[in-house]
C-alpha positions in Angstrom: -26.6 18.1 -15.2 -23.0 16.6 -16.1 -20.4 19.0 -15.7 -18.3 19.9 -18.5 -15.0 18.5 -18.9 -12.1 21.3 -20.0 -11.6 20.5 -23.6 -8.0 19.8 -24.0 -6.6 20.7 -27.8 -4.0 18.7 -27.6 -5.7 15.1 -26.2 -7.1 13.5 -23.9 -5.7 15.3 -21.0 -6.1 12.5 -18.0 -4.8 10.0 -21.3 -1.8 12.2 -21.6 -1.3 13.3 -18.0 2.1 10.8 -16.7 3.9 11.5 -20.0 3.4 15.5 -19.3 4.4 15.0 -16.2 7.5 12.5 -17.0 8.9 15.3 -19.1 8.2 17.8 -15.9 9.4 16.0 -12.7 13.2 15.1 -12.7 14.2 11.8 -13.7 15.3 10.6 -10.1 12.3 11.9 -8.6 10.7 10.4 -11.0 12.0 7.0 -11.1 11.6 7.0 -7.2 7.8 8.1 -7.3 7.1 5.2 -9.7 9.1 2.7 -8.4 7.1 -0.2 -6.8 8.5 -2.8 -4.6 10.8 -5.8 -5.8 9.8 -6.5 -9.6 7.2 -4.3 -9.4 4.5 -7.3 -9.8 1.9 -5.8 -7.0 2.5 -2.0 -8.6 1.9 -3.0 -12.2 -0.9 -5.0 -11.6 -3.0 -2.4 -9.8 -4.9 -0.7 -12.2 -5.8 -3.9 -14.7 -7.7 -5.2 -11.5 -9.7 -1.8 -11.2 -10.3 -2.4 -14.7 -11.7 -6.1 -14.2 -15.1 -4.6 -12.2 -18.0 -5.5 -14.9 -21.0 -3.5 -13.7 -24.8 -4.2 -13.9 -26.6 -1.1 -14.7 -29.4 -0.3 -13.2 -32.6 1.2 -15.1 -36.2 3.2 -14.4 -35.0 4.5 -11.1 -35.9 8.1 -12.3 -32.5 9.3 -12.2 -32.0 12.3 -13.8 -28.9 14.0 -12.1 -26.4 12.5 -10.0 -25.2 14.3 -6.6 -21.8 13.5 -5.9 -21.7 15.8 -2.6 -21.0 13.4 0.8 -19.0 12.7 4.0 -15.9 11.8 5.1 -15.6 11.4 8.8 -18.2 14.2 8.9 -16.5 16.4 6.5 -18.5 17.6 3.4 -17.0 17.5 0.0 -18.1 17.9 -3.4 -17.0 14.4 -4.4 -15.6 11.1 -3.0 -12.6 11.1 -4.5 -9.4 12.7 -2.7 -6.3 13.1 -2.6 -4.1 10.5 -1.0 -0.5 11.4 1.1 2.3 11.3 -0.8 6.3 12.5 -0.1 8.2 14.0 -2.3 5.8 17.3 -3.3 8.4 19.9 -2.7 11.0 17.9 -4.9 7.9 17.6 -7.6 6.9 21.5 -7.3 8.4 24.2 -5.6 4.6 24.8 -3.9 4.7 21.4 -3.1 2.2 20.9 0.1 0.9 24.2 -0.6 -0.2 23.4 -3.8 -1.2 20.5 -3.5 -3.6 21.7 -0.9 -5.4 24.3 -3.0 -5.9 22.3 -6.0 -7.7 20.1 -3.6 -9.3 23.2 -2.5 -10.5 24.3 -5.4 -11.9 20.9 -6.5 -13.3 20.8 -2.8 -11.8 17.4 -2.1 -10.2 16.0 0.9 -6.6 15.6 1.0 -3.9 13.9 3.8 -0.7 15.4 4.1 2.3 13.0 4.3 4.2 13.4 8.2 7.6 13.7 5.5 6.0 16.9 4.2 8.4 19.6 3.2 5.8 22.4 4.1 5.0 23.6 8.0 1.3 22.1 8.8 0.5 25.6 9.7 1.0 27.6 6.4 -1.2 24.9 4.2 -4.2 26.7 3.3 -7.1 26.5 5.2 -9.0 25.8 1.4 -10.2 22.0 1.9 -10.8 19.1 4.6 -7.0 17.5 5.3 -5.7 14.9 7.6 -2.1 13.9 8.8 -0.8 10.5 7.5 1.6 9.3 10.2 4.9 6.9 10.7 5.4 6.7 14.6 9.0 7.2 15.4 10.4 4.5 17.3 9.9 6.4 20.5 6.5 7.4 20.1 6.3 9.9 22.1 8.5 12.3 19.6 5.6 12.2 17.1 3.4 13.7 19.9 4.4 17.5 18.9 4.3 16.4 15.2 0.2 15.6 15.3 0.0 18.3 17.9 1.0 21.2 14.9 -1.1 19.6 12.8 -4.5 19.3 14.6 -3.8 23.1 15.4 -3.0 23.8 12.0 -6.7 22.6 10.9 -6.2 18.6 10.6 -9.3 16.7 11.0 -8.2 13.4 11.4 -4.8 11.3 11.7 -4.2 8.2 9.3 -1.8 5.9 10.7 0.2 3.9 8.6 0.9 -0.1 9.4 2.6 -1.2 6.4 5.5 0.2 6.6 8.2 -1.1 9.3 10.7 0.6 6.8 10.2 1.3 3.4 10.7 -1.7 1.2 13.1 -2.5 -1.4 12.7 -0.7 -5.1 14.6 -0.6 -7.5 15.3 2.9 -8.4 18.4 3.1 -7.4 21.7 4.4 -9.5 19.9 7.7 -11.1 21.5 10.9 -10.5 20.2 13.4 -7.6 22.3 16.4 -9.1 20.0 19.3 -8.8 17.1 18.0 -6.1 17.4 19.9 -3.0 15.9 17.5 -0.1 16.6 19.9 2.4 12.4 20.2 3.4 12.6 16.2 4.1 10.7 16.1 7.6 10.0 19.8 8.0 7.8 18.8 11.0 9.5 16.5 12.7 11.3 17.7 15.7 15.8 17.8 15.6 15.5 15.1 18.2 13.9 12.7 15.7 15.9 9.7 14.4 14.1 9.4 11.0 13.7 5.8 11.7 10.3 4.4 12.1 8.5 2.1 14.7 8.5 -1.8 13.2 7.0 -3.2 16.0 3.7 -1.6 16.0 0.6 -2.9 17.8 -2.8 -2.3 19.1 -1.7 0.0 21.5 -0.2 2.4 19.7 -3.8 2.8 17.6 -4.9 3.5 20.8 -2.5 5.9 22.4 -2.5 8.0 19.1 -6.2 8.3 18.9 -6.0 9.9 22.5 -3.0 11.9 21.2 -4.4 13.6 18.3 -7.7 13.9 19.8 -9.1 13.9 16.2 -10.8 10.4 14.7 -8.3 8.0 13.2 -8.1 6.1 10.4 -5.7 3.0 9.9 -4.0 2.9 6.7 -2.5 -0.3 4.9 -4.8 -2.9 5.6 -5.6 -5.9 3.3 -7.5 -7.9 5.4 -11.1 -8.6 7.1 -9.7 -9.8 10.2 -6.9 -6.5 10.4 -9.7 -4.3 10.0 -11.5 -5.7 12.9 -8.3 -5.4 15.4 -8.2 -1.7 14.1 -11.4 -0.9 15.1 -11.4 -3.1 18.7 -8.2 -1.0 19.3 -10.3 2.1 18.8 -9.7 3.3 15.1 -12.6 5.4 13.5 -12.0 4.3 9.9 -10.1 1.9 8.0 -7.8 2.7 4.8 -7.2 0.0 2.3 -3.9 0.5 0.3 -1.0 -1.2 -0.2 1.3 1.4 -0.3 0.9 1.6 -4.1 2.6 -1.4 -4.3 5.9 -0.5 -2.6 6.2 -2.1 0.3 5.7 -6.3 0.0 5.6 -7.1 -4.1 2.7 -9.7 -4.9 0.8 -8.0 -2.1 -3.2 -8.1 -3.0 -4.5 -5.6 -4.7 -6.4 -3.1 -2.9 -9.7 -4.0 -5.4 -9.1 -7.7 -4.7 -8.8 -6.8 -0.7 -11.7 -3.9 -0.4 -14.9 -6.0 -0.9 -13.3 -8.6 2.1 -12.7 -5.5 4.6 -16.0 -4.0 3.3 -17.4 -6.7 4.9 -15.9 -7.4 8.0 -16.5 -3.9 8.9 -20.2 -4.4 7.9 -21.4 -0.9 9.3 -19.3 -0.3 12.0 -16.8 2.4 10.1 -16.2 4.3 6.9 -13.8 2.5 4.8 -11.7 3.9 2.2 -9.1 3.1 -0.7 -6.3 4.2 -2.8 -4.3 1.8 -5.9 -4.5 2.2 -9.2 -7.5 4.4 -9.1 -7.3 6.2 -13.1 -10.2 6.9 -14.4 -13.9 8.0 -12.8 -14.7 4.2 -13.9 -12.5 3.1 -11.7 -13.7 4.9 -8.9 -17.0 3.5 -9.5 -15.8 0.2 -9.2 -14.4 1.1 -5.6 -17.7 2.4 -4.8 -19.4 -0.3 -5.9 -17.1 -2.3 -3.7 -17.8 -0.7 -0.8 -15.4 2.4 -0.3 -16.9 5.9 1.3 -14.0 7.5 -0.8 -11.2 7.5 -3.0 -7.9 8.6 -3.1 -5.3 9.2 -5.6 -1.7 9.1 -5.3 0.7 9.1 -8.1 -2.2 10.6 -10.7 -2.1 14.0 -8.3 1.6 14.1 -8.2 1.4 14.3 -11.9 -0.7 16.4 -11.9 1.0 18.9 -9.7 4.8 18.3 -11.5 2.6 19.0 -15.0 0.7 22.8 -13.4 1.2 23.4 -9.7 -2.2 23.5 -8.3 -4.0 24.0 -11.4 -3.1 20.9 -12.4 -4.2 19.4 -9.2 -7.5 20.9 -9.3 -8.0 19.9 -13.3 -7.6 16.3 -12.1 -9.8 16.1 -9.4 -12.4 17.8 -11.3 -11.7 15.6 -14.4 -12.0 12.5 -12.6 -15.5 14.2 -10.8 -16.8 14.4 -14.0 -16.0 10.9 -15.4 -17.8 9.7 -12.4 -20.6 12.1 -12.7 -21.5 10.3 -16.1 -20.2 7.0 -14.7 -23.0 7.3 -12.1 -25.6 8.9 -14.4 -25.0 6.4 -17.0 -25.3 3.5 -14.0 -28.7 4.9 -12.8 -26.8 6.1 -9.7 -28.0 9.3 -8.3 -25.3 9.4 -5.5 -22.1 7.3 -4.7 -24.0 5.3 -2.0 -26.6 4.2 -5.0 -23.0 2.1 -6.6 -23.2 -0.6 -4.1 -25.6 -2.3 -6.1 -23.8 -2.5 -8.9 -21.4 -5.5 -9.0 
């Protein structure tokens, strides 16, 4: 049976969900959380390419429920949407990490923790399957304390990010800081740490932190087949398409234009995932449809958790959960695997 959505009095609540949160989050955090790179060509175009997917329904298949339970790298969840690692929570809520953690929880979703957190690995509630997004310092070796805390803190995985040398240039620059204390920026890092990141990053390193963490690792920021087979040959688990949600290099692909490519170079050799532009639970049909074991959103659960803490992290996920529960009913779906058959 299709869950129930929350009736929302006022509108459409996903609809209204970035103003609420506009009005919530202050303006420079703001400005700096929507800010994609350059013009902003790659960032806007995003979710008009999720948007594009036209699907072919599929009838007389005896659907009459769909079952949106799966696994991530082994972990169970109730759906395969998640939450993607963003910065910036503690500057969006004063829970930051920590609620964003038990929304997830209560929606019984994955989410990634950003390395920048604000909030100790070790007091995020045990409520949900997380993993640790990482940037590897220049010398490498200072982040091995870093995934250390967090695979004793409960972290089932480490999700390396390629795509970012340094952060690329965005203009969001010129709004006024007054008021945001950025004091919890690297909370995990140790004092030694530069804050600079590694730009000359190579197969090896997948490598050496795979035997680091000791935990699978997924590769995040890749765009292309041929990338997503030197991640695995390097001895990554999984492989993470994104492209940074468009901040890093403007008139990047979009990640729906670059998932069906890696989908296929990996054949069945890994999971894949994705994050870009996802909205709606039609959009993350379209990514499952292309291929994707889950999806994760970024800036929709920042929102969310600038507009209600980790209620309104938990109202999202379980919003989106039920837009794809009719998405796949309505598809003759009766779990996310059945959506490969659909484009």
């Amino acid at each position: 049976m299709k869950p129930e959505p929350v009736p929302e009095p006022d509108g459409y609540w996903l609809d209204l969900l970035r103003d609420k949160a506009r009005r919530s989050i202050h303006p420079a955090v703001w400005a700096y959380l929507e800010a994609g790179a350059g013009l902003g060509v790659t960032a806007a175009e995003a979710n008009r390419a999720w948007r594009a997917a036209r699907f072919r329904p599929r009838v007389l298949r005896g659907v009459a429920g769909a079952d949106q339970r799966t696994t991530i790298l082994g972990a169970e969840v109730a759906s395969p949407i998640a939450v993607a690692p963003t910065s910036m929570q503690p500057a969006v809520h004063p829970q930051g990490e920590r609620a964003m953690a038990e929304g997830a929880g209560q929606a019984g979703c994955l989410h990634v923790v950003s390395s920048n957190a604000g909030t100790p690995f070790k007091e995020l509630p045990a409520t949900a399957p997380w993993w640790l997004q990482a940037y590897l310092p220049p010398d490498r070796d200072l982040f091995r304390p870093v995934v250390e805390a967090a695979v004793a803190a409960g972290a089932q995985a480490v999700a390396l990010t390629v795509d970012t040398p340094y952060p690329g240039s965005k203009r969001s620059a010129g709004h006024d800081w007054t008021g945001v204390d950025l004091g919890f920026w690297r909370r995990n890092y140790p004092e030694a740490d530069t804050g600079q990141w590694k730009t000359d990053l190579v197969e090896d390193d997948v490598a050496w932190l795979r035997d680091v963490a000791g935990v699978p690792l997924v590769v995040k920021g890749v765009l292309r087949g041929d990338d997503a087979l030197r991640c695995l040959d390097a001895g990554a688990d999984a492989v993470y398409v994104s492209n940074h949600g468009g901040r890093q290099l403007d008139r990047a692909v979009t990640t729906a234009a670059a998932l069906s490519e890696v989908v296929a170079a990996v054949e069945d050799r890994a999971e894949v995932y994705v994050d870009g532009g996802i909205r709606s639970g039609v959009d993350v049909l379209a990514a499952l449809a292309l291929g994707a074991r889950a999806v994760l959103v970024g800036r929709p659960a920042l929102w969310a958790l600038g507009v209600d803490g980790a209620r309104g992290v938990a109202r999202l996920l379980q919003e989106l959960t039920a837009e794809l529960q009719e998405a796949l009913e309505l598809a003759g779906c009766a779990s996310p695997a059945d959506a490969r058959y659909l484009l």
